[in-house]
C-alpha positions as CSV (number, residue, x, y, z in Angstrom):
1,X,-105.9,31.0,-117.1
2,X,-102.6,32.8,-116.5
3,X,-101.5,34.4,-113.5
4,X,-100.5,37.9,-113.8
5,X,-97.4,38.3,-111.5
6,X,-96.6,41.7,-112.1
7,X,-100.5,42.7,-111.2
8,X,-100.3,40.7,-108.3
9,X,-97.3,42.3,-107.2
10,X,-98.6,45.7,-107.4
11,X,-101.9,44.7,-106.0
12,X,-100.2,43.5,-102.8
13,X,-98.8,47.0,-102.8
14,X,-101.5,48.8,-103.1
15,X,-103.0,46.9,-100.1
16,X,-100.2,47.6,-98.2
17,X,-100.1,51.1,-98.9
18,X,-103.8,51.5,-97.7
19,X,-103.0,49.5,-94.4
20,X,-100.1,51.4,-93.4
21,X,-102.5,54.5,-93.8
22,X,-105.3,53.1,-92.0
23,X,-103.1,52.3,-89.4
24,X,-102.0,56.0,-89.7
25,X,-105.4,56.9,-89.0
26,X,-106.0,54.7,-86.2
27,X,-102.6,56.1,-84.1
28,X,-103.6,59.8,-84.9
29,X,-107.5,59.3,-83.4
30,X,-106.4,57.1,-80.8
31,X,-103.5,60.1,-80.2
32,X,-106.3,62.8,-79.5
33,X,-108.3,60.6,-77.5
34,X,-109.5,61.7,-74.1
35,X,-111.6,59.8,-72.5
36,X,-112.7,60.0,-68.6
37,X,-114.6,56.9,-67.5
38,X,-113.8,53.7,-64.8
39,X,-112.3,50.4,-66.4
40,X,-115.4,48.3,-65.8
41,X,-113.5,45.2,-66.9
42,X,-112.8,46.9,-70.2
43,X,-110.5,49.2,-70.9
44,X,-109.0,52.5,-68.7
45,X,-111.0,55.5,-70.0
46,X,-108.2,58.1,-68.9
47,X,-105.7,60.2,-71.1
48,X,-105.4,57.4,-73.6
49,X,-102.2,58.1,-75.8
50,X,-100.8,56.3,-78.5
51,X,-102.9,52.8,-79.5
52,X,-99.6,50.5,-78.0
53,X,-99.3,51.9,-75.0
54,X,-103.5,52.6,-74.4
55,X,-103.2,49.0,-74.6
56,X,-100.7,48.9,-72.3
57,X,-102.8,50.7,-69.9
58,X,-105.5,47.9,-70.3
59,X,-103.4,44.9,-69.9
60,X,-102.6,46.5,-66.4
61,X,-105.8,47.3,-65.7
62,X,-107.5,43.9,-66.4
63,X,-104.1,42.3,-65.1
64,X,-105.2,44.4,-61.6
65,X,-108.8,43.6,-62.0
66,X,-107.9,39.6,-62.3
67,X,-105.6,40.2,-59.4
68,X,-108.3,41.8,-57.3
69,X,-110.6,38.8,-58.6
70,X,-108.8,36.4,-57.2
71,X,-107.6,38.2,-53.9
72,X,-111.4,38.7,-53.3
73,X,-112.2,35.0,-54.1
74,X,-109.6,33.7,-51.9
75,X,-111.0,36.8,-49.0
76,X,-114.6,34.9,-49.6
77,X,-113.4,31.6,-48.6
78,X,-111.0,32.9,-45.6
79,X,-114.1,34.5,-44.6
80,X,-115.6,31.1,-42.8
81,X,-112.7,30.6,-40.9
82,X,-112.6,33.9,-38.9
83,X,-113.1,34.6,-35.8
84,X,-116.5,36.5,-34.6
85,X,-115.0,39.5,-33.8
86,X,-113.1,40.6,-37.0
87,X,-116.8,39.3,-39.1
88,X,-118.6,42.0,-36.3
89,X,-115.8,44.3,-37.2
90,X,-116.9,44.2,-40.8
91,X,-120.3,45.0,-40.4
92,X,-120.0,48.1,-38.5
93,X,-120.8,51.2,-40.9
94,X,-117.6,53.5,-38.9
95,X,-115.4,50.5,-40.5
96,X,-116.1,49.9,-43.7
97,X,-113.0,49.2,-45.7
98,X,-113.0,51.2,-48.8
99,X,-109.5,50.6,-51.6
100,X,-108.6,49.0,-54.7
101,X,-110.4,45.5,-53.8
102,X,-112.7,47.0,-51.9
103,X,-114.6,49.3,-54.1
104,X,-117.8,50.9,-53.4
105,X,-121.0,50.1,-54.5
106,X,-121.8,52.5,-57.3
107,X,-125.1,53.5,-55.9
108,X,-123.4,54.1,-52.3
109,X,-124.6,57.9,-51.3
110,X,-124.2,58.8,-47.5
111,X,-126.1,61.1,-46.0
112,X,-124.1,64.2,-45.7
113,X,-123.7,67.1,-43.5
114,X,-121.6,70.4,-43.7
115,X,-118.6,70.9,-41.3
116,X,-117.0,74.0,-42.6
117,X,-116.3,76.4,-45.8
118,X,-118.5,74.0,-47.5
119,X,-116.9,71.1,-47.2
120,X,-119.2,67.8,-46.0
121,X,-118.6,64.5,-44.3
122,X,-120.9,61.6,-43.3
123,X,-123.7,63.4,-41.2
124,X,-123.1,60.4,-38.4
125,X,-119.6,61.8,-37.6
126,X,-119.5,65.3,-38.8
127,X,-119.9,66.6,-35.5
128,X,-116.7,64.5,-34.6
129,X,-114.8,66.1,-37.2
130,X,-115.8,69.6,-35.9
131,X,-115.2,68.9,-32.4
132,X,-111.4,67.5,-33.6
133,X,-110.8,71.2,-35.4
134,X,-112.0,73.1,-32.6
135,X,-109.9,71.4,-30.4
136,X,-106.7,71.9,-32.1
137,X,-107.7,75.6,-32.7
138,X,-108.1,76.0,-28.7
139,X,-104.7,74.6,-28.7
140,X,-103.6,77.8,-30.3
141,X,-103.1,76.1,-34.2
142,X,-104.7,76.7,-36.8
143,X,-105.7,73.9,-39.1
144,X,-108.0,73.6,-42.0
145,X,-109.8,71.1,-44.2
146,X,-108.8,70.9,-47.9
147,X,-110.9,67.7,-48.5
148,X,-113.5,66.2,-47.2
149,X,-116.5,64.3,-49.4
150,X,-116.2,64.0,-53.3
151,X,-118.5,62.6,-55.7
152,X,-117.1,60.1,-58.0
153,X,-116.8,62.6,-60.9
154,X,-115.4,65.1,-58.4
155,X,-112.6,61.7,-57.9
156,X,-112.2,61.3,-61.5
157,X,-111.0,64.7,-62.3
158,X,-108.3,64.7,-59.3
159,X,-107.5,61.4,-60.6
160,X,-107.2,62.5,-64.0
161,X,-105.5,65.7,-63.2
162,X,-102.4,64.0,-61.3
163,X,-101.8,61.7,-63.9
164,X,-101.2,64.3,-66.4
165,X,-98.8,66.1,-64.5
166,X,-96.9,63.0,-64.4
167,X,-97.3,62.4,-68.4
168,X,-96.3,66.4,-68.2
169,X,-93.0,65.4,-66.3
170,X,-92.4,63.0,-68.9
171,X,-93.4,59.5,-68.2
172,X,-95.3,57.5,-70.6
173,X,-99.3,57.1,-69.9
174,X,-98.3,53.8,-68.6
175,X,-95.6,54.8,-65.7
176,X,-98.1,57.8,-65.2
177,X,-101.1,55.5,-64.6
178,X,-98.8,53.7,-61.9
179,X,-97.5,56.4,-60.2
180,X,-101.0,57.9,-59.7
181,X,-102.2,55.2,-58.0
182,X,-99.6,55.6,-55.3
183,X,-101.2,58.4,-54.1
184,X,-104.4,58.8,-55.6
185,X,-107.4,56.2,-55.5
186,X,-108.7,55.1,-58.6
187,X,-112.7,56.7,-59.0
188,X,-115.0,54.2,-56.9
189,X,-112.3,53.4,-54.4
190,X,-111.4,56.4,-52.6
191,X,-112.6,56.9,-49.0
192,X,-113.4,60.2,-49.6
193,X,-116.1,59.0,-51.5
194,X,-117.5,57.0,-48.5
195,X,-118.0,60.5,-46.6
196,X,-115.6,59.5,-43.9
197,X,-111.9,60.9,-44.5
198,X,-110.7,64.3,-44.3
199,X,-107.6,66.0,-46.0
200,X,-106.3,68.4,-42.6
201,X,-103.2,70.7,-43.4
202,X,-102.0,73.6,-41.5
203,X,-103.6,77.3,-42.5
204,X,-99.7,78.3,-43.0
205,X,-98.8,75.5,-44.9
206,X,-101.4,73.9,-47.4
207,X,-99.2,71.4,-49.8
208,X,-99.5,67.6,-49.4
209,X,-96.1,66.6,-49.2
210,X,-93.9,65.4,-46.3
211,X,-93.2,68.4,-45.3
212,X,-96.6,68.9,-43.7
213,X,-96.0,66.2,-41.4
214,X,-93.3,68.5,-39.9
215,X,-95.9,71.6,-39.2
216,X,-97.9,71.7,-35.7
217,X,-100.8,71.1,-36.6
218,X,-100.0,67.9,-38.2
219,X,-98.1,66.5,-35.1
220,X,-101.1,67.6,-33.0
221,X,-103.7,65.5,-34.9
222,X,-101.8,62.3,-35.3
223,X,-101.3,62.7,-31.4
224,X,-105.1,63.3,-30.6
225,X,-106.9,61.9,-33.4
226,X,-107.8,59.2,-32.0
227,X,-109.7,61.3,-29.0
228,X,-112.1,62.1,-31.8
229,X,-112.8,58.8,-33.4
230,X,-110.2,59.4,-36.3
231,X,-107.0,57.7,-37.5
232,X,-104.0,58.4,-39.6
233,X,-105.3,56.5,-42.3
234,X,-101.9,56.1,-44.6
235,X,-99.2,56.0,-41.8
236,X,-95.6,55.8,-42.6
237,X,-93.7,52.4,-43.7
238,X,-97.6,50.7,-44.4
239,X,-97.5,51.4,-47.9
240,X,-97.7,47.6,-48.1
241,X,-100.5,47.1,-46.0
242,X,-102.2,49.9,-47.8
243,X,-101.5,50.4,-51.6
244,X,-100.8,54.0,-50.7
245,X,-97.8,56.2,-49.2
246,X,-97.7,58.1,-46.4
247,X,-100.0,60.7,-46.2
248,X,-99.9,63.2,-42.6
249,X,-103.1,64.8,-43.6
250,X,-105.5,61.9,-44.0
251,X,-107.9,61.1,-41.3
252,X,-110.5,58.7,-41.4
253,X,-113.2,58.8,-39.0
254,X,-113.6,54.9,-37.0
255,X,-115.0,55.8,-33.8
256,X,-113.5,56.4,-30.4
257,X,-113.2,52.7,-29.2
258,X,-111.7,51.5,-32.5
259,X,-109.6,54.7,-33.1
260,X,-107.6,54.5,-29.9
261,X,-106.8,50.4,-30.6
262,X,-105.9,50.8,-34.1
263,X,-103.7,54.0,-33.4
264,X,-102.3,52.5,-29.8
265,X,-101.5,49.2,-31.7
266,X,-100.0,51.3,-34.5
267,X,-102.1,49.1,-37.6
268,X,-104.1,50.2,-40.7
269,X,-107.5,49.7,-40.9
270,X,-106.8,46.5,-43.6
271,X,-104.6,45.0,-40.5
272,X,-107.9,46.1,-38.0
273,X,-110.3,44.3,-39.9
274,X,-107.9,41.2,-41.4
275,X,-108.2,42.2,-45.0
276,X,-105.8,43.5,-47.2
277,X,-105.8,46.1,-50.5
């Protein structure tokens, strides 16, 4: 039996034609795609673009989730070795370290109670949190919360919502997907989720940038925080103790006797409890 060149030929043409426009196909869907979800070991369910660099996104994400693997195995056998103290540390509720190896357990739900405007925090320190506000507003300032609890979805969508105003200033979904995590926690590792961190900016100036740290308000609380049983979470210069940069207007809620060592010694929690992000 003879060989037909010629039909061969245009049979590997025609198969080539219909690849190129499946592939066509695939880049346009995957172009529309939105999807809102955690990476669960899979892949990142947020503003995926174009198919090369969605997949980009998911090498980083399961190249962070390996990472985190192996940071928490070695954490798990570090764990014999240390000292009473830090393990008691660890097991009080008021210092539970919540970031990117740290996540929280997907059915965590705190009790909550209202502190003001409708915002809520962990019923067990709420009161805290009002008496630290009251305080500063005898002092004559006037601060107010902009944050307080969220739900996970509540998380997602500021998540989501930040990374496409990077992606609107330009920057691919991967350099977007970086950039967000600088300054917002990924959905199931925010400690606004745990019910014990606050966003606190000034009444006359309400943006989160470093300017804040320059208003009264802002110099008040890092000064007396600690009075309260809160901490400057995200101090200056501990980005790499933290994961994230500074922020002046998040306060996380310790109690008194831990709040006035960690802010006297000038450490982060991670340092506090001898973990890491």
């Amino acid at each position: 039996m003879w060989i037909d060149d010629e039909a061969l030929a245009r049979k590997d043409r025609n198969q080539k034609r219909k690849f190129e426009m499946l592939k066509k196909i695939a880049i346009t869907l995957a172009g529309i795609a939105l999807v809102a979800g955690l990476a669960a070991g899979g892949a990142v369910g947020i503003f995926v673009g174009k198919r090369t660099e969605a997949k980009a996104v998911d090498a980083k994400v399961a190249k962070a989730v390996k990472e985190s693997e192996a940071k928490a195995a070695k954490q798990s056998s570090d764990k014999e070795e240390k000292n009473t103290v830090d393990e008691e540390k660890k097991k009080e509720w008021n210092l539970t370290l919540v970031n990117n190896t740290h996540p929280l357990d997907e059915n965590y739900q705190p009790e909550l109670a209202e502190v003001e405007n409708g915002y809520t925090f962990d019923a067990r320190a709420a009161e805290s949190l009002k008496e630290m506000l009251a305080a500063a507003r005898e002092a004559g300032l006037s601060p107010q919360i902009c944050s307080a609890y969220r739900t996970i979805e509540e998380q997602k969508a500021i998540y989501n919502q930040t990374m496409q105003e990077w992606i609107d200033q330009g920057m691919t979904y991967l350099e977007a997907f970086e950039e967000t995590g600088k300054s917002v926690a990924y959905p199931g590792t925010s400690e606004h989720e745990l019910g014990l961190a606050a966003d606190i900016v000034s009444s006359s100036y309400g943006m989160l940038d470093e300017a804040q740290a320059d208003t009264e308000e802002a110099k008040w609380l890092e000064e007396n925080c600690y009075k309260y049983g809160f901490i400057l979470r995200y101090p200056p210069d501990k980005i790499s103790e933290t994961g994230i940069i500074y922020e002046s207007w998040h306060y996380r809620y310790v109690g008194k006797e831990d709040a006035k060592k960690i802010m006297d010694s000038g450490v982060t929690l991670e340092e506090y409890v001898g973990e890491t992000y």
